[in-house]
VOGU-3710 file (C-alpha; in Angstrom, 3 decimals, decimal comma):
1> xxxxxxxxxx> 7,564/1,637/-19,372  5,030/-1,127/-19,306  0,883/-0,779/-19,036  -2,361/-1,991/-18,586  -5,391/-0,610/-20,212  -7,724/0,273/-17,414  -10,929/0,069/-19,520  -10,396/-3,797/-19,043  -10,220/-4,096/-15,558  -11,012/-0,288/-13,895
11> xxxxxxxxxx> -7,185/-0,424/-12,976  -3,809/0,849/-14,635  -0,417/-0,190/-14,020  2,745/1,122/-15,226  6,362/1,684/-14,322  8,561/4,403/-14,829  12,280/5,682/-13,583  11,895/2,101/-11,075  8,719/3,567/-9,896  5,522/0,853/-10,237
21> xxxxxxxxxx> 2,041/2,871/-10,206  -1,059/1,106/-9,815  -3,836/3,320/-10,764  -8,107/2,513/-9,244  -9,283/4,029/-12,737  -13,486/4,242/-12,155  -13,765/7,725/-11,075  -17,794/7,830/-12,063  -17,737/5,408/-8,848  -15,136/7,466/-6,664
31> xxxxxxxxxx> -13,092/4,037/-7,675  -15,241/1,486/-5,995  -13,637/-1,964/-6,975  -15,096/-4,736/-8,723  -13,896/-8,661/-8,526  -12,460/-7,912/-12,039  -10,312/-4,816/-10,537  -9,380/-6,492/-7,170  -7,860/-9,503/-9,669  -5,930/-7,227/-11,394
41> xxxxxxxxxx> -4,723/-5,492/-8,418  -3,387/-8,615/-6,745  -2,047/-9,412/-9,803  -0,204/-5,866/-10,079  1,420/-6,419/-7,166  2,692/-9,871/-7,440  3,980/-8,590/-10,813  5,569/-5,725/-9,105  7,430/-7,694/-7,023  8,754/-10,270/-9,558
51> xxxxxxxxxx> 9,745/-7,390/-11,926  13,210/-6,398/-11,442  12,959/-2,993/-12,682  10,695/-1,932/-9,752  11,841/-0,299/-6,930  9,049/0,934/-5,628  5,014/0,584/-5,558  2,626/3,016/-5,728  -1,711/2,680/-5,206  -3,359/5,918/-5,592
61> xxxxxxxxxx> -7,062/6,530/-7,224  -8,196/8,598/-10,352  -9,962/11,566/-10,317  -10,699/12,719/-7,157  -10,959/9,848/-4,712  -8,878/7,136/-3,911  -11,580/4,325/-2,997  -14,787/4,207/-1,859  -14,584/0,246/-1,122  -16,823/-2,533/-2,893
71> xxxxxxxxxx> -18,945/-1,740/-5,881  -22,262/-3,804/-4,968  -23,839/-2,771/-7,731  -20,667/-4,081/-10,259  -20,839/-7,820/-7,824  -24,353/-8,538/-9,238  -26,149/-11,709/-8,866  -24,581/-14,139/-6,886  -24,758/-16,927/-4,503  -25,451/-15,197/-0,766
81> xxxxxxxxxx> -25,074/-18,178/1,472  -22,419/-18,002/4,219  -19,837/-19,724/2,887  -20,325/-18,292/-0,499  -19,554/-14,736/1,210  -16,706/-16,223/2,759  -14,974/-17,749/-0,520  -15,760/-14,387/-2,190  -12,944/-12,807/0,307  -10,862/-15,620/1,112
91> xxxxxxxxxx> -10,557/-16,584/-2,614  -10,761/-12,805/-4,197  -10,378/-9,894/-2,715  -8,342/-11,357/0,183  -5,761/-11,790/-2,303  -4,668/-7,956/-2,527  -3,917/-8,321/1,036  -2,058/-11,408/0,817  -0,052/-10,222/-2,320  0,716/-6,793/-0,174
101> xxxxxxxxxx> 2,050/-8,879/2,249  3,975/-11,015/0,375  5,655/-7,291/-1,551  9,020/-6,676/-0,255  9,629/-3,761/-2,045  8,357/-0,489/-0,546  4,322/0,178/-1,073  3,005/3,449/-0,648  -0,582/4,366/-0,631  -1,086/7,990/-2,327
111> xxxxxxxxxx> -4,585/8,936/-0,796  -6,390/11,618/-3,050  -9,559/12,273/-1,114  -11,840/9,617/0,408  -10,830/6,711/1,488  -13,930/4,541/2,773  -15,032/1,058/4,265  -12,692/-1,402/2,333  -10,777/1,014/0,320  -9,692/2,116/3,824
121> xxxxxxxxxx> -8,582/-1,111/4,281  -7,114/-1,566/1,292  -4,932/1,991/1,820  -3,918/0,330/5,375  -2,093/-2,085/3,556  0,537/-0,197/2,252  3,880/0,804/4,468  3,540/4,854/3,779  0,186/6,676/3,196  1,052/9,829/1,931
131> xxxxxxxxxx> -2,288/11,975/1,544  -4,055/15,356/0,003  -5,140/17,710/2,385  -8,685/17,015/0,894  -8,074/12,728/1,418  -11,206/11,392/4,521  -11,076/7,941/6,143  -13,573/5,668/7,168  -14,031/2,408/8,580  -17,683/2,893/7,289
141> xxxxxxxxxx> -18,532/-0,779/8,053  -20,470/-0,459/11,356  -22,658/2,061/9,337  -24,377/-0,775/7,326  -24,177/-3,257/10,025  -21,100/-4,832/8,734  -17,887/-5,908/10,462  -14,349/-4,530/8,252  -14,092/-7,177/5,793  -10,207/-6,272/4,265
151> xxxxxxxxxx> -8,419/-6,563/7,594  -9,218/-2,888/9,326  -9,610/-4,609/12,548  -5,596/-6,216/11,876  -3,784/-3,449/10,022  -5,561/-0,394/12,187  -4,469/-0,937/15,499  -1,200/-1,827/14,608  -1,136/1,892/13,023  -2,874/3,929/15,302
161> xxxxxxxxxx> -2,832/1,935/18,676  -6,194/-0,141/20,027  -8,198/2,561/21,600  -7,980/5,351/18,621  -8,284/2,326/16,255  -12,112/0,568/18,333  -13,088/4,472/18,518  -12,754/4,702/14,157  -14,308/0,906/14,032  -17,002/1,298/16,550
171> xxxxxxxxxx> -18,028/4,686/15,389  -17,296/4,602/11,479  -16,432/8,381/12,147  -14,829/10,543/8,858  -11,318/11,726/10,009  -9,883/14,639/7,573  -6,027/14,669/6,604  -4,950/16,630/9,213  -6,229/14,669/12,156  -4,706/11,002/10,264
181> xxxxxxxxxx> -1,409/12,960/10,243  -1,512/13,396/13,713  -2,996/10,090/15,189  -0,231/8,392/12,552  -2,485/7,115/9,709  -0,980/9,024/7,352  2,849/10,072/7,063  2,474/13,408/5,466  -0,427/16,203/4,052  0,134/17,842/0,465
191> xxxxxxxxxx> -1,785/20,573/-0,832  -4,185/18,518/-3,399  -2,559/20,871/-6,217  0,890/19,574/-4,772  0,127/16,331/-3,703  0,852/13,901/-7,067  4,200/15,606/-7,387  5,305/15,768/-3,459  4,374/11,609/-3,633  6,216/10,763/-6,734
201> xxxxxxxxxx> 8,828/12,808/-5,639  8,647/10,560/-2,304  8,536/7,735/-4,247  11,884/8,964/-6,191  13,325/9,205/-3,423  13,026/5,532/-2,248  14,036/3,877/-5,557  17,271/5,830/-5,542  18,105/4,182/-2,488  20,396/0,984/-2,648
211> xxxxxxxxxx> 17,397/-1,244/-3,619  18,730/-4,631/-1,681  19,452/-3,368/1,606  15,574/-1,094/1,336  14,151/-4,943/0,757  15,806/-6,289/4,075  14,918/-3,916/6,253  11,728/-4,291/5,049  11,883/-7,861/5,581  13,423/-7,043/9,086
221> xxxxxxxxxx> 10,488/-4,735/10,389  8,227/-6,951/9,853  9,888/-9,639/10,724  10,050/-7,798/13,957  6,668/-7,490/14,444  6,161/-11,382/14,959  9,458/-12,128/17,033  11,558/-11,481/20,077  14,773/-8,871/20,364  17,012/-11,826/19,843
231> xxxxxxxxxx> 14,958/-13,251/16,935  15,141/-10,127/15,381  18,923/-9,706/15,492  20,158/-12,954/14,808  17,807/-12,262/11,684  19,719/-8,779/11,103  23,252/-10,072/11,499  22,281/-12,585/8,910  20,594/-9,703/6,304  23,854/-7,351/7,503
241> xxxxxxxxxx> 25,904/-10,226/5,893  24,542/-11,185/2,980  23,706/-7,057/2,082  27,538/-6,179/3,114  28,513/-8,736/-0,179  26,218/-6,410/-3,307  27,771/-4,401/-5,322  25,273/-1,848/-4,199  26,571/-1,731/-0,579  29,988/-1,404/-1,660
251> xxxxxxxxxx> 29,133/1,485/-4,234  27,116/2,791/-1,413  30,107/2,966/0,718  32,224/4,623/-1,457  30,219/7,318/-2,866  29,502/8,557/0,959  33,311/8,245/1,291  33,969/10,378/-1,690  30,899/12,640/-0,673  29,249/11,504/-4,320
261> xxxxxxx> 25,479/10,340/-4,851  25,278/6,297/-4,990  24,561/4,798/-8,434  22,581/1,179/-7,550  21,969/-1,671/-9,732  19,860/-3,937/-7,181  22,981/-6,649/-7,219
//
């Protein structure tokens, strides 16, 4: 097991039984990031996906929130011209985003309670958002006169559909667990006494699974979300090839032949 002390950066990372977990550690702020933290997380991430070991990725927040977006306070002085503002996403916090993207390995957001403005956004970024039944969302943006600065306005209506996804945007309205479950924001509700163990045991779940062929299918949806039917399957028939030659698939095979659990290596 590997980690990061979080008094460094606000953020912890370690990885245990193939599982990474990246912890937002400033609970006195309900985990608003700073540029230090959002660094780190990007870093997390792209160190996730290098690491061999890691199966699976998880976000989730200490104490009891998950994020609460951008510390302001934490950003202090700096330069507020246009293009300044625009570096300071494009060149930082951007990143997260772009190393979320570039994460092949499944990413799943644990939401323990609110979940506002960017750290919204940054939730949205995972594949699975599993949450507490006390977890709130908020595009809180239009609030303070602000547009979603993380990607909300990509990531949301790809989730929820355009209409349910203006009507959060537009409105900056708090939705509660149960309502994300059901509008498809979130995947599944835990009691908040129940819900660290019901996601880890989620996240168990995945990184017993032949670790190759969970990577290309990633790969494949969202390849699929940029390209035609026939894009998309000439893509699979080449993934169905190459994941047919591991030693995974073929242990796969055998152990549902011989109606025994699968032991995979990620060759």
């Amino acid at each position: 097991m590997s980690t990061t002390d979080p008094a460094a950066s606000g953020l912890g990372y370690e990885v245990a039984d193939h599982i990474a977990t990246i912890t937002l550690d400033r609970p006195h702020r309900k985990n608003a990031f700073t540029i230090e933290m959002v660094d780190a997380w990007a870093a997390a991430l792209r160190h996730a996906q290098q690491d061999p070991d890691v199966r699976v990725v998880v976000v989730t927040g200490a104490g009891d929130g998950f994020c609460s977006g951008v510390d302001l306070d934490a950003f202090g002085e700096r330069e507020r011209t246009p293009w300044a503002e625009k570096s300071l996403l494009t060149d930082r916090i951007h990143q997260v985003a772009f190393a979320a993207e570039a994460l092949t390995k499944p990413y799943l957001a644990a939401v323990n309670g609110v979940a506002v403005g960017a750290g919204m956004d940054m939730s949205l970024m995972a594949d699975i958002r599993i949450a507490a039944a006390s977890a709130r969302f908020s595009e809180g943006y239009i609030r303070v006169g602000l547009v979603p600065g993380d990607g909300g306005c990509w990531y949301l209506p790809r989730i929820v559909g355009t209409a349910t996804a203006l009507r959060l945007l537009w409105t900056g309205d708090f939705v509660g667990a149960d309502e994300a479950l059901s509008m498809g924001l979130v995947s599944a509700v835990h009691p908040d006494d129940e819900f660290r163990d019901a996601a880890r045991a989620f996240a168990l779940r995945l990184a017993a699974q032949p670790p190759i062929a969970m990577q290309l299918i990633k790969r494949a949806v969202r390849e699929g979300e940029r390209h035609d039917l026939r894009t998309a399957l000439d893509l699979i028939s080449s993934h169905q090839a190459v994941v047919t030659a591991t030693q995974d698939s073929q242990e796969a095979m055998a152990a549902f032949r011989e109606k025994r659990p699968g032991t995979f290596t990620g060759r």
